[in-house]
N, C-alpha and C positions, 0 to 999 in steps of 0.2 A: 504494500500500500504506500504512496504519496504522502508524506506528510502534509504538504503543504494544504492536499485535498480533504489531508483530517482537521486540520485545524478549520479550515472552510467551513466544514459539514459541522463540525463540533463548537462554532463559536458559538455563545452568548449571543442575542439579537442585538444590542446596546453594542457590541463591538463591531458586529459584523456589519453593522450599517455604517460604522467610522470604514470601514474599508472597503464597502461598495463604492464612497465617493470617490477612490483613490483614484487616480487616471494616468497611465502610463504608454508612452509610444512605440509605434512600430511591433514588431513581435513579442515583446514582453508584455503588451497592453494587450494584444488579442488572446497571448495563453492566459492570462490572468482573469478576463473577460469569460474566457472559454470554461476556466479551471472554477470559476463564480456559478456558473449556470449547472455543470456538472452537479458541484457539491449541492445547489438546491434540489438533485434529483436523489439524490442519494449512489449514484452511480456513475466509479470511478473506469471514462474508455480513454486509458493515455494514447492507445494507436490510431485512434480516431484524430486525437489533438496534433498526433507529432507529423500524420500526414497530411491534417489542413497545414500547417506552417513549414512543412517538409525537416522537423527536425529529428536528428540521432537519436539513440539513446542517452549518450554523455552531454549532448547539448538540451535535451529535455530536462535532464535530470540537474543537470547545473544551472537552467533557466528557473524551476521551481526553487531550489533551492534560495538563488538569487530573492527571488521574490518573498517567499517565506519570510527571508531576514526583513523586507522592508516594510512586511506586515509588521512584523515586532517592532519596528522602529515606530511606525506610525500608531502603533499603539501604547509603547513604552519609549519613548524618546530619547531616555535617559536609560533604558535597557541596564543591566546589573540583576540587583536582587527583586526591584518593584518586575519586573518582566520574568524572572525567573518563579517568585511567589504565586502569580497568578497563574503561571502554568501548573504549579505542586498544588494548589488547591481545586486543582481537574480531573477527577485519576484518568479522565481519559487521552489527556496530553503529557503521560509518563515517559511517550517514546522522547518527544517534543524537550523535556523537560533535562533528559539525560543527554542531548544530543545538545542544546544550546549551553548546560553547564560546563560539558567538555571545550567547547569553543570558546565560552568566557573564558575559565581558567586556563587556557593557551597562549590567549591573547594576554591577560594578566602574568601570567608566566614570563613572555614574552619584554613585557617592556619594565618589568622589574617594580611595579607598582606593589611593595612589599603591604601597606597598608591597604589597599583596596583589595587584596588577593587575602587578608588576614579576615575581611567582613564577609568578604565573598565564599570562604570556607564555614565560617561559624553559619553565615544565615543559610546554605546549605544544610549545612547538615543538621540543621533544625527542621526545614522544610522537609527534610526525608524523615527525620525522626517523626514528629508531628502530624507532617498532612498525609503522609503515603500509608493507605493499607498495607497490611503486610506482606502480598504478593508484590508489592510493587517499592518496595525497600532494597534497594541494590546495598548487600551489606559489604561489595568488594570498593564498591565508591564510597559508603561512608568512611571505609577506613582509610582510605587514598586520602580524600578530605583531612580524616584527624591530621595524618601523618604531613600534611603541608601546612594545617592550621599551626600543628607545634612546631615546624621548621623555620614557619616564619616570623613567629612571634619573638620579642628581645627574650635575651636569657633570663634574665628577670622574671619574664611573665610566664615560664615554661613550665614549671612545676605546677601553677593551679591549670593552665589549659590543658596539661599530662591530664589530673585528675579531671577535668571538665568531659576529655575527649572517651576517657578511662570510662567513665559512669556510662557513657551514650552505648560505647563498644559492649558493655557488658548488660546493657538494657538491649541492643538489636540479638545479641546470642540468644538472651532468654527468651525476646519472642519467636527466633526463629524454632529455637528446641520446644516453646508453647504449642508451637502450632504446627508443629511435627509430632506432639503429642508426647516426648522424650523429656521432660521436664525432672518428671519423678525418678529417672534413669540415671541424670546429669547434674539433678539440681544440688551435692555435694558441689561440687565444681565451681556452679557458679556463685554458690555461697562463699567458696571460699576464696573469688576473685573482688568480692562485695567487700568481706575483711578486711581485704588488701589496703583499702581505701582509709581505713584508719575511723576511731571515734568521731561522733556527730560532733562531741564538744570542744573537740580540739579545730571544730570547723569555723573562723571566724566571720569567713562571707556568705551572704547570702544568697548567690548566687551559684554557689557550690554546694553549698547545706540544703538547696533544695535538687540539684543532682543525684545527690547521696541519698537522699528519701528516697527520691522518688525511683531510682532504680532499688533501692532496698522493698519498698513498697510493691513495686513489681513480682520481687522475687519470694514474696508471701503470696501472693494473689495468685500467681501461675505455679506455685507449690501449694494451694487453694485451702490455704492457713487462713482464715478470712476473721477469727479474732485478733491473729497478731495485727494483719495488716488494717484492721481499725485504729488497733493501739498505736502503729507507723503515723497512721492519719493524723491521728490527734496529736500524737507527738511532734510533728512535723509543722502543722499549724500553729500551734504554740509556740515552737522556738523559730520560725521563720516572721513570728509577730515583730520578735525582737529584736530583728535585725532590719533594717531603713533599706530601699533598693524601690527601683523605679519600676521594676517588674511586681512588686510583694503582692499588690491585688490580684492581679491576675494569677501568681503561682499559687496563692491564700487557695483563689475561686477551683484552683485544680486538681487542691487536695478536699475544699469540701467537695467538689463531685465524685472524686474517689469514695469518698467515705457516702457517699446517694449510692454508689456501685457498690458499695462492700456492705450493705443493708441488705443490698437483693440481694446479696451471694449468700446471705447469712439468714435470708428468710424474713428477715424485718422487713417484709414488703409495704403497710403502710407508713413505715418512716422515710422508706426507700422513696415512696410516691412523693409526703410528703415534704421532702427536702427539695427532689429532682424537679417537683413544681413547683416551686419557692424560686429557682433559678430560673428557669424557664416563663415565669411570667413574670418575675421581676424586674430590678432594673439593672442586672448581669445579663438580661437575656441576648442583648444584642453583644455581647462579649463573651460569650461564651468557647474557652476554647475545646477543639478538636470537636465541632460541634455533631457531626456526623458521627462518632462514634457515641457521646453520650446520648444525641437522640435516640438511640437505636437501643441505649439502656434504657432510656427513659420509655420506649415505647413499651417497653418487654415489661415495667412493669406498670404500665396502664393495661397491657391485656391481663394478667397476673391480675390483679385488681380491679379489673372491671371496669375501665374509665375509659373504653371504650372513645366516648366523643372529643376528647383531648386526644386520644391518639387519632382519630379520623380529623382535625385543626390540623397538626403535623403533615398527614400523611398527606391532604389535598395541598397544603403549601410545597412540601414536594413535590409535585407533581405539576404545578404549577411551573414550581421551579426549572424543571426539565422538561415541561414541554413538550412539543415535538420530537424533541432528541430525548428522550428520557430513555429508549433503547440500548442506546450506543453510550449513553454516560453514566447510567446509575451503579453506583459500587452495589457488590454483591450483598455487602453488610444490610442494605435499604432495603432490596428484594425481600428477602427475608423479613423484613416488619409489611411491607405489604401482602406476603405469604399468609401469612399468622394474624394478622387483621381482618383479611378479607375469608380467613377459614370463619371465627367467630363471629364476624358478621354475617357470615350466610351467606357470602358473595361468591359463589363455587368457581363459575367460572371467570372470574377476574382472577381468583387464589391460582387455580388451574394456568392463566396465562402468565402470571411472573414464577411459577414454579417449571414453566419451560425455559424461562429467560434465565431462573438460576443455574439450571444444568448447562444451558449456551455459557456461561459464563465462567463455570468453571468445569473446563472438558475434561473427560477420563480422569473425573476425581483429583484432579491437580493440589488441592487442598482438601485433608481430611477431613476435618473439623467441618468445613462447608461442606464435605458430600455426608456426612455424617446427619448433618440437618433438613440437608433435601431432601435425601432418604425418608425420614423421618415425619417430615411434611406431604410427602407424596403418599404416604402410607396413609395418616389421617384423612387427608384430599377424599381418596377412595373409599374410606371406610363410612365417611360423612356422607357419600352423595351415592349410598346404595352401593357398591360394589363391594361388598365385606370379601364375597370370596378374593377376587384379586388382589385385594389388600392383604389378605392372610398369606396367597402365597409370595408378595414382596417380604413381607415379613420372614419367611423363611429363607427366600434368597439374602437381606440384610444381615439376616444372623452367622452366616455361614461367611459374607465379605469381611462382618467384621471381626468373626475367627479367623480368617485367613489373613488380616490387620492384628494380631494377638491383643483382642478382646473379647474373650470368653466370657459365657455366666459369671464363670469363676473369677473372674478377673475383673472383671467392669461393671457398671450400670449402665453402660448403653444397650446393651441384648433386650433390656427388659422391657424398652417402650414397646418391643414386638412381641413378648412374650407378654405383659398385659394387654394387648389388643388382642392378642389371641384369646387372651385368659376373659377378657371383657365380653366377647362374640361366644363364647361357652356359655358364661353366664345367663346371657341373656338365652342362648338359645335351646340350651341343656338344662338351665338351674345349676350348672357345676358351680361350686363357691370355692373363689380365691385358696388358693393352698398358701400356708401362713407364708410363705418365701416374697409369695407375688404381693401380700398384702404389705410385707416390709416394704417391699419395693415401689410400690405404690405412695406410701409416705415421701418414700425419697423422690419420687417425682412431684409429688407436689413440693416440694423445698428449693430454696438454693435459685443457681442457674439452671436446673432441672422444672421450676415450676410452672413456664409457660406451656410446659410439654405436655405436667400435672394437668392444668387446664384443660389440654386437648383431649386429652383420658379421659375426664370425667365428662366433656362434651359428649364423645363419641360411646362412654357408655349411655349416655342421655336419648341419644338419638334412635328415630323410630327403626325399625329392620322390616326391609320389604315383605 
């Protein structure tokens, strides 16, 4: 694919009409013209384009390119971090996003601009750490970045950027082993790289002391300790009160939404609601960071809870937000709260249509964790709109994927959403009653990160059988 033809298709209306007015001569004005009309079709024909203007491939390919760059110019003028931010907060211009950062820091390479190549690494590798899901966290750039961030800095300043850069490398490992599912395997390791970093109190800046939480916080949360990591929270808030920094509201704002997140993991679902809607309708809402992922808490527990039309406020603003392109740009995380929305609202086949768009999105299971939830959803889908039998037997195919994933009864709680759907479709249809295993198990779905699921269970025992 074209870049140039992604960014087309994938702009913002408000930008893409700044660069309809552009006007450009001779050949470069008619592919650009030409490359304009394409992208409103949705469909990318460069053979068509290179034989109206009889161009090569290296001359196409270098014409677009050209161009590309002087969309960004005319829409960042000043290009650097403001041009690179708005692309990280896209996931759909991740290609876009790797591809301009490399060029930047070449050119900053290049003319020895030691200080602008010093912001240019820090706002980097903030921008990966923060906006990128985590398929799209290239952890071999982030460390390229550390390793220039510290080369470039005076000596002086190298020991806190060391531990600056220290905290981020050892928060991208853990999410990578998070969501590889190797946590509980590795997480000695990475406990003992957390250590390394020395006492909170020995921490005098505040800018470093919320580093240090915040990957320590981490590493409770994905070893899914979720009283410690309240205690982290609080902890963290407290002594980050007391240190002055132009950042403190915002980092403050990011540990109270940890501690909104670590109520639902812990079951406190109305405090969880509570807080997560305190911020959300507050006056933090329009600051809220890494807002796409605590929505996506925030949704899970409005269904959990039942607040149903607070999540449907979100979910149409969403939707709004994306638009026409809401295809081609919605992260996977979003799907998923319209999956689970549109099951308990009753909305079958809307749930039915973004639960095709989740599998488009992540092919041949590329992420566990997310095929793990499809699965999941696909099963209830079926089981709700009358299809019990083929639901029963995904259920059998899931159990057997995720043995051959070594997650056994014996080993996991995920077997059991399909062994209570099973257990749920007996009941009703036999009188068989829960064997005491499934009725454990059953609590534990209603709890935790497991309770939106709980919900679906007790739905779909609810519901009528043809």
């Amino acid at each position: 694919m074209n870049l140039l033809f992604d960014f087309l298709q994938h702009l913002p209306q408000p930008e893409l009409s700044k660069l309809q007015s552009l006007s450009f001569k001779g050949t470069t004005g008619g592919v650009f013209k030409a490359m304009l009309q394409q992208s409103a079709t949705g469909k990318f024909e460069r053979e068509k384009i290179q034989k109206q203007f009889a161009l090569s491939n290296s001359h196409f390919d270098k014409l677009t390119s050209e161009l590309l760059s002087k969309c960004y110019k005319a829409l960042y003028p000043e290009e650097g971090l403001p041009l690179l931010g708005f692309l990280s907060t896209r996931v759909v211009f991740n290609k876009h996003y790797y591809k301009e950062l490399a060029r930047q820091l070449r050119k900053l390479e290049q003319s020895g601009n030691k200080a602008a190549l010093i912001e240019l690494c820090k706002g980097c590798i903030n921008h990966i750490h923060f906006n990128f899901p985590i398929m799209y966290k290239d952890s071999k750039v982030m460390q390229r970045l550390g390793r220039q961030y510290i080369a470039a800095v005076p000596q002086k300043q190298k020991a806190e950027v060391k531990f600056w850069v220290q905290c981020r490398v050892i928060y991208n490992q853990t999410d990578n082993l998070f969501a590889a599912a190797q946590m509980h395997v590795q997480g000695k390791k990475v406990f003992s790289a957390i250590e390394k970093l020395g006492k909170p109190q020995n921490i005098k800046s505040h800018e470093l002391l919320f580093e240090y939480y915040w990957v320590l916080l981490y590493y409770y949360m994905a070893m899914e300790n979720f009283p410690k990591g309240i205690e982290i929270a609080q902890e963290a808030i407290a002594r980050l009160q007391k240190l002055p920094h132009e950042n403190a509201a915002l980092n403050i704002l990011r540990f109270e939404l940890k501690l909104s997140e670590l109520f639902y993991f812990s079951s406190r679902f109305e405090e969880s609601y509570t807080k997560y809607h305190s911020v959300f309708t507050g006056a933090a809402a329009n600051i809220i960071p890494e807002r796409g992922y605590h929505t996506a808490k925030y949704l899970q527990i409005c269904f959990i809870t039942g607040h149903l039309n607070d999540a449907k406020k979100i979910l149409n603003n969403l939707l709004k937000f994306y638009g026409d392109k809401l295809e081609e740009t919605i992260p996977v995380r979003e799907i998923f709260s319209f999956i689970k929305y549109y099951l308990f609202a009753g909305d079958y086949d809307n749930a039915f249509r973004f639960l095709q768009l989740g599998f488009r999105k992540n092919p041949k299971g590329k992420y566990f964790q997310y095929e793990i939830e499809l699965r999941n959803l696909q099963v209830a889908l079926f089981y709700l709109t009358g299809r019990q039998e083929m639901a029963l037997q995904m259920c059998e195919r899931n159990i057997k994927y995720l043995r051959s994933h070594g997650y056994s009864v014996k080993e996991s709680n995920y077997p059991y959403f399909y062994i209570l759907t099973r257990a749920i479709f007996e009941q009703r249809t036999s009188g068989r009653k829960f064997k005491p295993i499934e009725e454990e198990k059953m609590q534990r779905y209603l709890r935790g990160s497991f309770g939106v699921y709980g919900q679906l269970l007790l739905k779909m025992q609810a519901c009528k059988l043809p």
